[in-house]
LUMVEX-120935 format. One record per residue (C-alpha): x negated, y, z negated; residue number from 1. Coordinates in nm, 2 decimals. Layout:
<atoms>
atom x:X | y:Y | z:Z | num:NUM
...
</atoms>
This chain:
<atoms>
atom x:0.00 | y:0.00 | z:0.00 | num:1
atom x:-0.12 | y:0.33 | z:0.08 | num:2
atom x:-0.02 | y:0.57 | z:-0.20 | num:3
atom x:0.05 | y:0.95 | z:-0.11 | num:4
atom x:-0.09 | y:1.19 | z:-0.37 | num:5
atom x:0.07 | y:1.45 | z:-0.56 | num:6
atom x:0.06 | y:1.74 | z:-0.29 | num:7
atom x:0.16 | y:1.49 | z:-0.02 | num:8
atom x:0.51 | y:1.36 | z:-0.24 | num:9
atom x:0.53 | y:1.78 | z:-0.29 | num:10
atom x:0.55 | y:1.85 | z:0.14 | num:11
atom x:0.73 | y:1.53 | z:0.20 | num:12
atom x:1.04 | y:1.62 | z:0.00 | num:13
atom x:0.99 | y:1.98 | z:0.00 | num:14
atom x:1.02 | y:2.05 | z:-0.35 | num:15
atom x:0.80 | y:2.25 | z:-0.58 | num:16
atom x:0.54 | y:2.22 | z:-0.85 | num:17
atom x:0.79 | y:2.33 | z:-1.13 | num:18
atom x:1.06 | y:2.04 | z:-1.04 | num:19
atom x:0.81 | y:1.79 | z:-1.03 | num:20
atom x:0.72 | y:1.85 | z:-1.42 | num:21
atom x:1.05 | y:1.92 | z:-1.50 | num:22
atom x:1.16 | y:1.62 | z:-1.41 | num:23
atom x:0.86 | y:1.43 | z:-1.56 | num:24
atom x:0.92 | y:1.66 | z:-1.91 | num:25
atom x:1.27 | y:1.50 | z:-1.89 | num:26
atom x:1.14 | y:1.11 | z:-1.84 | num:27
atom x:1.33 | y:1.10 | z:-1.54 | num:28
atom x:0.97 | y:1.00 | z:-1.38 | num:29
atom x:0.63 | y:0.93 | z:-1.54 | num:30
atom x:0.37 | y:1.18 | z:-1.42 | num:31
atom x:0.08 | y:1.02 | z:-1.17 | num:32
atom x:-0.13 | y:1.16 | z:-0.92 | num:33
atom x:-0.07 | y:0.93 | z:-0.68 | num:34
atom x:0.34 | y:0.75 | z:-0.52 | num:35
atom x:0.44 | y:0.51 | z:-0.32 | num:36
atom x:0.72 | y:0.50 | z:-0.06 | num:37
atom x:0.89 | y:0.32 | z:-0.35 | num:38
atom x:0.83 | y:0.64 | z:-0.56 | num:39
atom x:0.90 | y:0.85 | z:-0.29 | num:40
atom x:1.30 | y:0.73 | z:-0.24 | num:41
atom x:1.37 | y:0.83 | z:-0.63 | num:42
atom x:1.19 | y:1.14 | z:-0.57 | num:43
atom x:1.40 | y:1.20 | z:-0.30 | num:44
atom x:1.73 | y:1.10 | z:-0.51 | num:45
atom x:1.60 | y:1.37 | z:-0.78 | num:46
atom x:1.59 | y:1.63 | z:-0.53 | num:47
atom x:1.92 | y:1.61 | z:-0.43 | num:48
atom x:2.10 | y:1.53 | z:-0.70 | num:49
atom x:1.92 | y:1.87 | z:-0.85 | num:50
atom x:2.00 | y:2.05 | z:-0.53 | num:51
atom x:2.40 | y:1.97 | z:-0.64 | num:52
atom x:2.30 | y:2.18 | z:-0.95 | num:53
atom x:2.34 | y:1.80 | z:-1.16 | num:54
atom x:2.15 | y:1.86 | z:-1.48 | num:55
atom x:1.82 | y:1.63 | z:-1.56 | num:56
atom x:1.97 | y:1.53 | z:-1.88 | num:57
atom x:2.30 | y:1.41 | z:-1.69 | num:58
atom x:2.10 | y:1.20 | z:-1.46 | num:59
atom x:1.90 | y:1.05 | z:-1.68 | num:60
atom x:2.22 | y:0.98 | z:-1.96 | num:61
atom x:2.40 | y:0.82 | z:-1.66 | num:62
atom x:2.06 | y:0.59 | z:-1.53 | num:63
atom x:2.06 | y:0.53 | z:-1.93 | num:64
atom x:2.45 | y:0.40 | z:-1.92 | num:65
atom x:2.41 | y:0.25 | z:-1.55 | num:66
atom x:2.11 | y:-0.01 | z:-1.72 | num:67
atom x:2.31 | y:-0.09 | z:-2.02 | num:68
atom x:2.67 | y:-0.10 | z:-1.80 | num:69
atom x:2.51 | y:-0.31 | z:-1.49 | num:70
atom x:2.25 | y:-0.54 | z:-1.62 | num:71
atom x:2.00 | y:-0.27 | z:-1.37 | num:72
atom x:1.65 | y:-0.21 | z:-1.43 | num:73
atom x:1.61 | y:0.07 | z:-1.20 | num:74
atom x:1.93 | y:0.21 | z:-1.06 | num:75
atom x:1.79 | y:0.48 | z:-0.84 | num:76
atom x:1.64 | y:0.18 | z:-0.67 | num:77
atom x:1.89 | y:-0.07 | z:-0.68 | num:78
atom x:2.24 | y:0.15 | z:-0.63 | num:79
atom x:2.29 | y:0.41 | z:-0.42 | num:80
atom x:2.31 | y:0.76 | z:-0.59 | num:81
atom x:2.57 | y:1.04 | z:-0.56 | num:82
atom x:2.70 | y:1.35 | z:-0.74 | num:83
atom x:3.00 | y:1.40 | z:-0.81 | num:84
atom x:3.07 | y:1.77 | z:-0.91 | num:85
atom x:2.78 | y:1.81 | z:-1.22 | num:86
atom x:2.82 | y:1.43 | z:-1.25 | num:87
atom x:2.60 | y:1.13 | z:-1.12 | num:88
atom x:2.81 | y:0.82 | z:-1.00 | num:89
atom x:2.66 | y:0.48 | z:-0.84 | num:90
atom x:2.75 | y:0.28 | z:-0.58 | num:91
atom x:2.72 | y:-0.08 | z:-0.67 | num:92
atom x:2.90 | y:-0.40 | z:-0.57 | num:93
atom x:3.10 | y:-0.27 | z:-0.29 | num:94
atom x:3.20 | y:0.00 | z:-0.56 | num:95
atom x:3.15 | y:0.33 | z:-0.66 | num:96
atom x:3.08 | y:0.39 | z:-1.07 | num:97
atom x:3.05 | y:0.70 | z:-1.26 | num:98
atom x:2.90 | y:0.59 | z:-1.56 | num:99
atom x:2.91 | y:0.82 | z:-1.80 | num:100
atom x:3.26 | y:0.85 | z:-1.81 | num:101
atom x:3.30 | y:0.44 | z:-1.70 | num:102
atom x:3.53 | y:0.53 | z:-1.43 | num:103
atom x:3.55 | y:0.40 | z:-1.08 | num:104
atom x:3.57 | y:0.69 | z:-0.85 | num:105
atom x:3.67 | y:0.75 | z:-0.46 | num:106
atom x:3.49 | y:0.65 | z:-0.21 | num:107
atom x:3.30 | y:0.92 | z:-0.04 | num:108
atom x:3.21 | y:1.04 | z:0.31 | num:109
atom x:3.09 | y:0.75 | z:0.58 | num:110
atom x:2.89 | y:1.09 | z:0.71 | num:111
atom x:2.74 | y:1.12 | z:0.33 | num:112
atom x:2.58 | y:0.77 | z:0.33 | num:113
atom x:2.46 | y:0.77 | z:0.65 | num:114
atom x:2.23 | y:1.08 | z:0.63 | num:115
atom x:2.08 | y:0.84 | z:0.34 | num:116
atom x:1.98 | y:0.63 | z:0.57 | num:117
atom x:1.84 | y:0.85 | z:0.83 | num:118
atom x:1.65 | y:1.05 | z:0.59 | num:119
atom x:1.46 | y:0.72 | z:0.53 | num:120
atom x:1.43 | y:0.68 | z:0.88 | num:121
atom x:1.22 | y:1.00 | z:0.88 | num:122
atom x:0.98 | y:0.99 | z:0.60 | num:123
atom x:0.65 | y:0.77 | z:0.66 | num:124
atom x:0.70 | y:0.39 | z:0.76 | num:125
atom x:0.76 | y:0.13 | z:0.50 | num:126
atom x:0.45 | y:-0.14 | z:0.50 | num:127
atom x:0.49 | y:-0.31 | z:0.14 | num:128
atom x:0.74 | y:-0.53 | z:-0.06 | num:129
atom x:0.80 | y:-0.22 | z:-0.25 | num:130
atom x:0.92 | y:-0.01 | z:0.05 | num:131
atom x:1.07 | y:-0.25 | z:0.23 | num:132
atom x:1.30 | y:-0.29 | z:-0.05 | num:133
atom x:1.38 | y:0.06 | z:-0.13 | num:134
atom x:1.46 | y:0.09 | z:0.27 | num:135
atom x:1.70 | y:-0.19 | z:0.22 | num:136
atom x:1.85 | y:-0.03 | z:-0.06 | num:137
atom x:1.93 | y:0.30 | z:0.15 | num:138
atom x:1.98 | y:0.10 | z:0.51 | num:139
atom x:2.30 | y:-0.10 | z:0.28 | num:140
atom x:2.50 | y:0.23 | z:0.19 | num:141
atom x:2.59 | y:0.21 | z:0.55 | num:142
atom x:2.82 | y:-0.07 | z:0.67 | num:143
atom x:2.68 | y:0.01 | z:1.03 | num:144
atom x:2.33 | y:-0.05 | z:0.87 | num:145
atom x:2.41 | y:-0.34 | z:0.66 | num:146
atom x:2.22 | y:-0.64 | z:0.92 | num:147
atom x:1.95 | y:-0.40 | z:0.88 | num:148
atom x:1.94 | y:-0.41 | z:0.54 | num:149
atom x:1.95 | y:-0.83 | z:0.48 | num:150
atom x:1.65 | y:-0.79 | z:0.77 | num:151
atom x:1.48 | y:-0.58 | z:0.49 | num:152
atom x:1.54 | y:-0.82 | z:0.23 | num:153
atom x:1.45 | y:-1.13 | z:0.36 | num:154
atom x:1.13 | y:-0.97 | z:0.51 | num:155
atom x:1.09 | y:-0.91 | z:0.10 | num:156
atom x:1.11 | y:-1.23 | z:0.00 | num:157
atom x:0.97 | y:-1.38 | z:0.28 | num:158
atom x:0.63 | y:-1.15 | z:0.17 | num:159
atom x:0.67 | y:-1.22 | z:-0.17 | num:160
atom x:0.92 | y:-1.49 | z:-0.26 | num:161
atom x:0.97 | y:-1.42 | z:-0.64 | num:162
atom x:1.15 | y:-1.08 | z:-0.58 | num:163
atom x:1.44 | y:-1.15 | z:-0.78 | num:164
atom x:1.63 | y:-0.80 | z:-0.73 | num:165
atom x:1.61 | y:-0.86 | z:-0.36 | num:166
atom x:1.82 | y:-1.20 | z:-0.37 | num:167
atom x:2.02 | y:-1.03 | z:-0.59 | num:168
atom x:2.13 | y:-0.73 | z:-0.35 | num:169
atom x:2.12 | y:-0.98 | z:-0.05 | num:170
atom x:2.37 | y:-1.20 | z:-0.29 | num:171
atom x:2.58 | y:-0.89 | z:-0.33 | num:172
atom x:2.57 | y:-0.81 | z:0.10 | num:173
atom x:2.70 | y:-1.18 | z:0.11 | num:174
atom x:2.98 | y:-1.18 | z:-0.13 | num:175
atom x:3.11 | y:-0.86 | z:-0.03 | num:176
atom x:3.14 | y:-1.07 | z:0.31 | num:177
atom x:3.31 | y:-1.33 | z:0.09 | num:178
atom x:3.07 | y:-1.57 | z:0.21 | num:179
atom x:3.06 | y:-1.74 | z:-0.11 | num:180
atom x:2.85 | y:-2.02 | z:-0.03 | num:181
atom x:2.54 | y:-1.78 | z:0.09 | num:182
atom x:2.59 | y:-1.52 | z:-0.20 | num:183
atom x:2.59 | y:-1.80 | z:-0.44 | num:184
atom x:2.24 | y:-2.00 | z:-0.31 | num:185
atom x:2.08 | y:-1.64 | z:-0.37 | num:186
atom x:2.21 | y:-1.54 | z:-0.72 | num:187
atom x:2.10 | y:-1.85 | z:-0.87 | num:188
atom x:1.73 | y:-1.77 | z:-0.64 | num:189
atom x:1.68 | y:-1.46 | z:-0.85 | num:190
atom x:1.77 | y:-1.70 | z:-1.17 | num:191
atom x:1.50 | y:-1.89 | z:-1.09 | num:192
atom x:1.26 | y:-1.56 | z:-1.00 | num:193
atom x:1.36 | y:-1.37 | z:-1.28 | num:194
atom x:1.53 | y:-1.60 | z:-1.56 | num:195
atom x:1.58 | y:-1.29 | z:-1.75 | num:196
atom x:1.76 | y:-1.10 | z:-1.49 | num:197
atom x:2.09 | y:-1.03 | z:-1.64 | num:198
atom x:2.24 | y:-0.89 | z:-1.33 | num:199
atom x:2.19 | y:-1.20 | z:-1.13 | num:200
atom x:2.38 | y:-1.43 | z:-1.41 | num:201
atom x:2.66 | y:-1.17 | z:-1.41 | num:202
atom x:2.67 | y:-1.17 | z:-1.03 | num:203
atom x:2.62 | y:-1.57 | z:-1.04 | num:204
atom x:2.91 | y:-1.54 | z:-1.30 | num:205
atom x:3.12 | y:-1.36 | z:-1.04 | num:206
atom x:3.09 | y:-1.57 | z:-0.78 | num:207
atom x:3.17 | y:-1.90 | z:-0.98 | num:208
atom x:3.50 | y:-1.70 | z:-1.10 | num:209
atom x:3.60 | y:-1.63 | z:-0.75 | num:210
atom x:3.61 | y:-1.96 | z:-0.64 | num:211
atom x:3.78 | y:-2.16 | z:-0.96 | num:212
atom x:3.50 | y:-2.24 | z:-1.15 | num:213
atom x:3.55 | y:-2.06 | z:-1.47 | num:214
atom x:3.36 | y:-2.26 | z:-1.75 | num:215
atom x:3.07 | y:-2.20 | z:-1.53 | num:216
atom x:3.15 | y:-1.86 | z:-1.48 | num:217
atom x:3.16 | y:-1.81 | z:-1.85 | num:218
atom x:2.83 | y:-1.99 | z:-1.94 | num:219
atom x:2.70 | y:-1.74 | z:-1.71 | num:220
atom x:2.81 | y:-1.45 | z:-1.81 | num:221
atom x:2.73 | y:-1.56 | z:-2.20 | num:222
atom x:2.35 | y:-1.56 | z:-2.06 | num:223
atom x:2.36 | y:-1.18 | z:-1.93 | num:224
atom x:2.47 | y:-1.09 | z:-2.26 | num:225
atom x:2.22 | y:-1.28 | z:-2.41 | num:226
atom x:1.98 | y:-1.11 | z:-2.26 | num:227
atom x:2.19 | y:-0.76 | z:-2.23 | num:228
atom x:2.41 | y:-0.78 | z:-2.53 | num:229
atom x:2.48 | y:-0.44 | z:-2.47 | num:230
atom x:2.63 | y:-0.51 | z:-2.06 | num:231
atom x:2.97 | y:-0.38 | z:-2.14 | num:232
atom x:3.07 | y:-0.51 | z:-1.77 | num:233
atom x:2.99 | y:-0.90 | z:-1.87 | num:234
atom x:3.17 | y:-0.89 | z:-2.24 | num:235
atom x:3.47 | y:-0.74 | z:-1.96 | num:236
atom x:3.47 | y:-0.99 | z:-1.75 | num:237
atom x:3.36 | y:-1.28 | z:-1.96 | num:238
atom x:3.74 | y:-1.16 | z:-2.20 | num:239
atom x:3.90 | y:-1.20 | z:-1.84 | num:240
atom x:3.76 | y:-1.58 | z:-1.75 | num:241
atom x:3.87 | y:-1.63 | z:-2.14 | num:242
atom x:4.23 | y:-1.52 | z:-2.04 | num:243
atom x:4.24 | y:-1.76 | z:-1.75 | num:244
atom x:4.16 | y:-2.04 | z:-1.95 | num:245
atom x:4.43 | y:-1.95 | z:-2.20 | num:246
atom x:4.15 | y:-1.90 | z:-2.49 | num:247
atom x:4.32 | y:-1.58 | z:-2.64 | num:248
atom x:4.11 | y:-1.53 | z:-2.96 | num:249
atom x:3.74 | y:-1.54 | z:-2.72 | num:250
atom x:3.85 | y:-1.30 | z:-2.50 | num:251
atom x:4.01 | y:-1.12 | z:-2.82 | num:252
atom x:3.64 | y:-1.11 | z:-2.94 | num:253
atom x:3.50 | y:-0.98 | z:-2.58 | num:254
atom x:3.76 | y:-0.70 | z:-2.53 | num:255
atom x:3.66 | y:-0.58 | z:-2.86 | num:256
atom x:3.26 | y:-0.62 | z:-2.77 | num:257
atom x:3.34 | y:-0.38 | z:-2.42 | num:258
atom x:3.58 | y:-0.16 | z:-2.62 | num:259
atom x:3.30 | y:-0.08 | z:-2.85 | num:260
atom x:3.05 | y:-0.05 | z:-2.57 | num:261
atom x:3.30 | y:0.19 | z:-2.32 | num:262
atom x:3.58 | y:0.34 | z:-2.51 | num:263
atom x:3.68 | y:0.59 | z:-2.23 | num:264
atom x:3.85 | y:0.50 | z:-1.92 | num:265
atom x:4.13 | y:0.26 | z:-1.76 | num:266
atom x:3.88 | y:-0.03 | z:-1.83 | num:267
atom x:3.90 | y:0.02 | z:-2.22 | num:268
atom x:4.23 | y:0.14 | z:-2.21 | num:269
atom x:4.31 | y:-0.21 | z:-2.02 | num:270
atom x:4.07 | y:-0.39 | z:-2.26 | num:271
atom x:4.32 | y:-0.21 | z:-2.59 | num:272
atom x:4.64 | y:-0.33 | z:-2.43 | num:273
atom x:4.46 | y:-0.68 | z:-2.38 | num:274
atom x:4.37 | y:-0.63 | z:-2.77 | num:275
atom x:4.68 | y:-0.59 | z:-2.86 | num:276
atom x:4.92 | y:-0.81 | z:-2.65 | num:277
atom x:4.63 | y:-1.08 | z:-2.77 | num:278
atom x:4.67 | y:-0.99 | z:-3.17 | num:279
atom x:5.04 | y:-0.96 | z:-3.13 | num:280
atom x:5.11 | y:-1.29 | z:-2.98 | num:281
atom x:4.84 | y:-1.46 | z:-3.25 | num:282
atom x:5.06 | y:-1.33 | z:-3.53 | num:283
atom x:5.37 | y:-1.51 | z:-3.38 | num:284
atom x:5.18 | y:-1.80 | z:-3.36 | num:285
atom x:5.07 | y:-1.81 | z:-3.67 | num:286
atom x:5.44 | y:-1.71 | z:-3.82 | num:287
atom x:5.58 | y:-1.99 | z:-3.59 | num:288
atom x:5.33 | y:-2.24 | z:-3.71 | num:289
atom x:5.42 | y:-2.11 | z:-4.13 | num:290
atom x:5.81 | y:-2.19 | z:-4.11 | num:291
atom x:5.74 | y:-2.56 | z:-3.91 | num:292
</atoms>
């Protein structure tokens, strides 16, 4: 990889001096002398989410709540990035997530997420694993794009083959395609890459929910909040394979985990009326069960 130094990342993306240590004051980025086309991309995210006037501590509360949400490790990497008035909202999973406030949002412009794309498309070609991925990343905001993209990520693994975010997002391209089967083989690929990966057991988890398999799907999502106790989205939907499975008082003990974790929003309003509906019908039970 051939890095670009500090006044190179400064004429790339046009910005100046004072934003650069700003940003690096904040812990948005860790100060170096030297970036690579990885770098580069969430440089480029900074920029224009500051050029929206979205404040440093905003961005980096919402990358904060997008890891603990999402099972991420870098979400300015692995989601595409937005603002949405003086908010910062993620599109992940075929959907678009504002975290701090843990609401799903509308969809925006097809124009918007195209110009991601072709600003990649201008700044210096990608050689490594690193940039290969973080053009995949941009290249999938675009449906038009999105063959491009899996071309990305399989050159990724094929170059280094223990790359587990990059079977993850080509998992993700694959079940948004409902090809079950494919999306599947590569979830349980960035298991075996990265056993402690909790987005690829809550992906994994997905899948095996979506096609019947639910005490699979649960064991799965138990690992990513074994390793993520804190994933608000797996306690959510490990409550809902619970449900399915008619084990009221687990999920009772899940909704209460996300409720705890996200208490703003339909989700945890949904999540309440589960609670209650849940403790409600318990107390019947255990009335019914008193006069027999």
């Amino acid at each position: 990889m051939n890095p670009y130094g500090r006044a190179d990342a400064l004429r790339i993306l046009r910005i100046t001096t004072r934003q650069l240590l700003n940003w690096e004051k904040a812990g948005l980025v860790s100060p170096s002398e030297n970036y690579t086309f990885f770098d580069l991309l969430q440089l480029k995210k900074l920029r224009d989410l500051a050029a929206k006037r979205v404040r440093a501590t905003v961005i980096l509360q919402s990358l904060q709540n997008m890891r603990q949400a999402a099972g991420m490790k870098n979400p300015l990497l692995e989601a595409g990035v937005y603002s949405t008035g003086n908010r910062v909202a993620f599109r992940h999973d075929g959907s678009t997530v504002e975290p701090i406030a843990g609401q799903f949002v509308m969809e925006f412009e097809s124009r918007e997420i195209r110009v991601v794309g072709e600003n990649v498309r201008r700044m210096p070609s990608p050689e490594s694993v690193a940039e290969l991925f973080a053009k995949g990343v941009a290249l999938e905001e675009d449906p038009a794009t999105q063959v491009e993209a899996l071309a990305c990520y399989m050159k990724v693994i094929e170059l280094e083959p223990s790359h587990a975010a990059a079977y993850i997002n080509l998992g993700t391209l694959h079940y948004n395609r409902q090809d079950f089967i494919l999306a599947e083989n590569f979830y349980r690929r960035a298991i075996q890459a990265d056993a402690r990966y909790a987005l690829a057991y809550f992906d994994l988890g997905n899948v095996l929910d979506e096609t019947g398999r639910l005490p699979e799907a649960i064991e799965a999502y138990k690992m990513a909040i074994t390793i993520a106790p804190t994933y608000a989205d797996a306690h959510y939907n490990l409550a809902l394979a619970h449900e399915k499975l008619r084990h009221p008082r687990k999920a009772l003990a899940h909704w209460r985990a996300y409720v705890k974790l996200d208490s703003v929003g339909p989700w945890a309003a949904h999540a309440r009326t589960q609670m209650q509906r849940i403790m409600k019908d318990e107390r019947l039970t255990i009335v019914a069960r008193r006069k027999k």
